[in-house]
C-alpha positions as CSV (number, residue, x, y, z in Angstrom):
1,X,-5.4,-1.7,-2.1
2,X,-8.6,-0.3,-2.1
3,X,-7.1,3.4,-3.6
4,X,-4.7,1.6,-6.0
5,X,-7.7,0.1,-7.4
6,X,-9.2,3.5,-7.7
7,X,-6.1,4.7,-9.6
8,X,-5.0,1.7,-11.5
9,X,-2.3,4.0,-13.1
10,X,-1.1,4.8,-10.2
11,X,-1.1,0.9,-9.3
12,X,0.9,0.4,-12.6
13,X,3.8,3.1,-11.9
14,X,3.9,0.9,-7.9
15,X,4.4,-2.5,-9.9
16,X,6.8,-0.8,-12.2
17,X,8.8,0.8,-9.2
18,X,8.7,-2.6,-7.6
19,X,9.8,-4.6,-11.0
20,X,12.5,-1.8,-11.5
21,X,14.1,-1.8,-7.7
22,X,13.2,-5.3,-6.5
23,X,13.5,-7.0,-10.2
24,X,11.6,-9.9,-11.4
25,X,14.1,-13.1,-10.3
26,X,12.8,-12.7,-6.7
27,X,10.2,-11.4,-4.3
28,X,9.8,-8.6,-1.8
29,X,11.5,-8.8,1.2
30,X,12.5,-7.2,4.0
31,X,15.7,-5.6,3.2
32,X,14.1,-4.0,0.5
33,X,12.0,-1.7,2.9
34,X,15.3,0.9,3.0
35,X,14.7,0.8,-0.9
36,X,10.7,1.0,-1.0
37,X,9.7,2.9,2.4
38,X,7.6,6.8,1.9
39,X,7.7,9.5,4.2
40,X,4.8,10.7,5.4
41,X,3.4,14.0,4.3
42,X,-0.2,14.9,4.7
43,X,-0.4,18.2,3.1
44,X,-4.2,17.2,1.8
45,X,-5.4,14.6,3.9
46,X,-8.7,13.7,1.8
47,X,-6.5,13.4,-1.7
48,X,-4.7,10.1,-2.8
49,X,-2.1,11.7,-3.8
50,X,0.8,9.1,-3.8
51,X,3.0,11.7,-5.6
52,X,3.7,13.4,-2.2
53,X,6.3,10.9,-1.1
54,X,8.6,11.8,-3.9
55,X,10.2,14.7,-2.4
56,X,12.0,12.6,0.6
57,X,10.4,15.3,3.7
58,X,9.3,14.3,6.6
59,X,7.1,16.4,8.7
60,X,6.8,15.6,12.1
61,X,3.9,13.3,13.8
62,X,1.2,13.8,11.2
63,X,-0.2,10.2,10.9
64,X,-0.5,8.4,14.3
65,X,-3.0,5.3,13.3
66,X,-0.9,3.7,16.3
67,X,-1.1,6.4,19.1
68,X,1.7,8.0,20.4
69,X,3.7,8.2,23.5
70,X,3.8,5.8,26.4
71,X,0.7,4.3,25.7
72,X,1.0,3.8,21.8
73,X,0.8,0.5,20.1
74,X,3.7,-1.1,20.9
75,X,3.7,-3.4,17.6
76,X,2.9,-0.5,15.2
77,X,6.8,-0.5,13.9
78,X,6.1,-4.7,13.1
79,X,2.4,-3.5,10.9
80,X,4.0,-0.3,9.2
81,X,6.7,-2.8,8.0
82,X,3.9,-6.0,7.2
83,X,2.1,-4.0,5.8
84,X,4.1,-2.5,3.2
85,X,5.5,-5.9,2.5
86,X,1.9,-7.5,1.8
87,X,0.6,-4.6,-0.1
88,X,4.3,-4.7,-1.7
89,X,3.9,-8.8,-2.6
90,X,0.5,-8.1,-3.8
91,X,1.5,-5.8,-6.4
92,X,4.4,-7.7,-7.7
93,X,2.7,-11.3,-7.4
94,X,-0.9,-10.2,-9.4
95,X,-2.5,-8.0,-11.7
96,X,-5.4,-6.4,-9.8
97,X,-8.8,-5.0,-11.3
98,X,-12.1,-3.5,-10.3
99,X,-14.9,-5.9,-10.5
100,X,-17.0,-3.2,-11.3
101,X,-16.3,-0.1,-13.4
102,X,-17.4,2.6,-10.9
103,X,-15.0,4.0,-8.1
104,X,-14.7,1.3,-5.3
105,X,-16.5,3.0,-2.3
106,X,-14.4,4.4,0.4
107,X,-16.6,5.2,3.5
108,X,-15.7,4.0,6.7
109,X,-17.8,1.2,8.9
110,X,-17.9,1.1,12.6
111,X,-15.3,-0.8,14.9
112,X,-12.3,-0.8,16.5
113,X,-10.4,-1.5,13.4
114,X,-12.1,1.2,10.9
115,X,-13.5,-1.5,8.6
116,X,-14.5,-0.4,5.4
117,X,-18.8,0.3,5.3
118,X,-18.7,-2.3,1.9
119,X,-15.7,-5.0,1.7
120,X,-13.8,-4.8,-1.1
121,X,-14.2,-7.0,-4.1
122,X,-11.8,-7.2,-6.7
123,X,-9.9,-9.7,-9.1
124,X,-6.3,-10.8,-9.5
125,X,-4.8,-13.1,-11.3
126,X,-1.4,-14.3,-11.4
127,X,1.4,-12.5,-13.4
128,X,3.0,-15.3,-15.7
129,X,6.2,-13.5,-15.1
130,X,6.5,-14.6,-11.4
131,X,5.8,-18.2,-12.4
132,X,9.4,-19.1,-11.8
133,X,9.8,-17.6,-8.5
134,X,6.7,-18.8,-6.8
C-alpha cells in the first residue's frame, strides 16, 4: 500500500483494472485471482515499477519472501493469495491518500517480519460507489 501511495497514478490505473475486471456490483474474491494475479519479474529490484507484470513472463525463483525447498513456509501459497485479496479489497472499497505531501518513507525496521522503520499513516475514505455492495 505503502508504494501505491507513493504513485497514486499508479493506484488509480489498479482501481480502474479492478472496476474494469471485477465490476462495481460486487467485491473481490477469490476466483478472481486467475483474472488479477502478476508474474514476478525483478529485472530492477529497487524500482516500483508495476509496469513489469504486463508482459505475462515468468522468470524462475526470483522472489522467495517465503524460503524455498523443504524447509520453506509452508502457508506462503495461503499469504501470496490474502494478500492480493486485501490489498485487492482495499483498492476497490476506499479512496486512499498521503497524509502528508512528501514521499511516504520506505526504510526497513528491525524484526522477524521486516517492519517498516515509520508505520504508515494515510487516509481513506469510503467510495460512495460500493455503498450498495457493503
Amino acid at each position: 500500500m505503502t508504494l501505491l501511495l507513493n504513485h497514486p497514478d499508479v493506484l488509480k490505473k489498479a482501481r480502474a483494472e479492478l472496476d474494469n475486471l471485477v465490476g462495481l456490483e460486487r467485491l473481490v474474491e477469490e476466483s478472481d485471482l486467475a483474472k488479477l494475479q502478476d508474474p514476478r519479474v525483478w529485472e530492477d529490484p529497487t524500482s516500483f515499477k508495476p509496469e513489469r507484470f504486463e508482459t505475462g513472463e515468468v522468470e524462475g525463483h526470483r522472489l522467495m519472501p517465503f524460503g524455498m525447498g523443504r524447509r520453506s513456509c509452508p502457508g506462503a501459497s495461503l499469504a501470496q493469495r490474502v494478500v492480493g485479496l486485501v490489498l485487492a479489497s482495499l483498492i476497490q472499497c476506499f479512496e486512499w491518500v498521503r497524509v502528508s505531501e512528501n514521499q511516504i518513507d520506505l526504510t526497513e525496521g528491525t524484526g522477524l517480519s521486516m517492519p517498516k522503520l515509520e508505520p504508515l499513516v494515510a487516509m481513506c475514505r469510503a467510495r460512495h460507489i460500493m455503498d450498495k455492495i457493503l
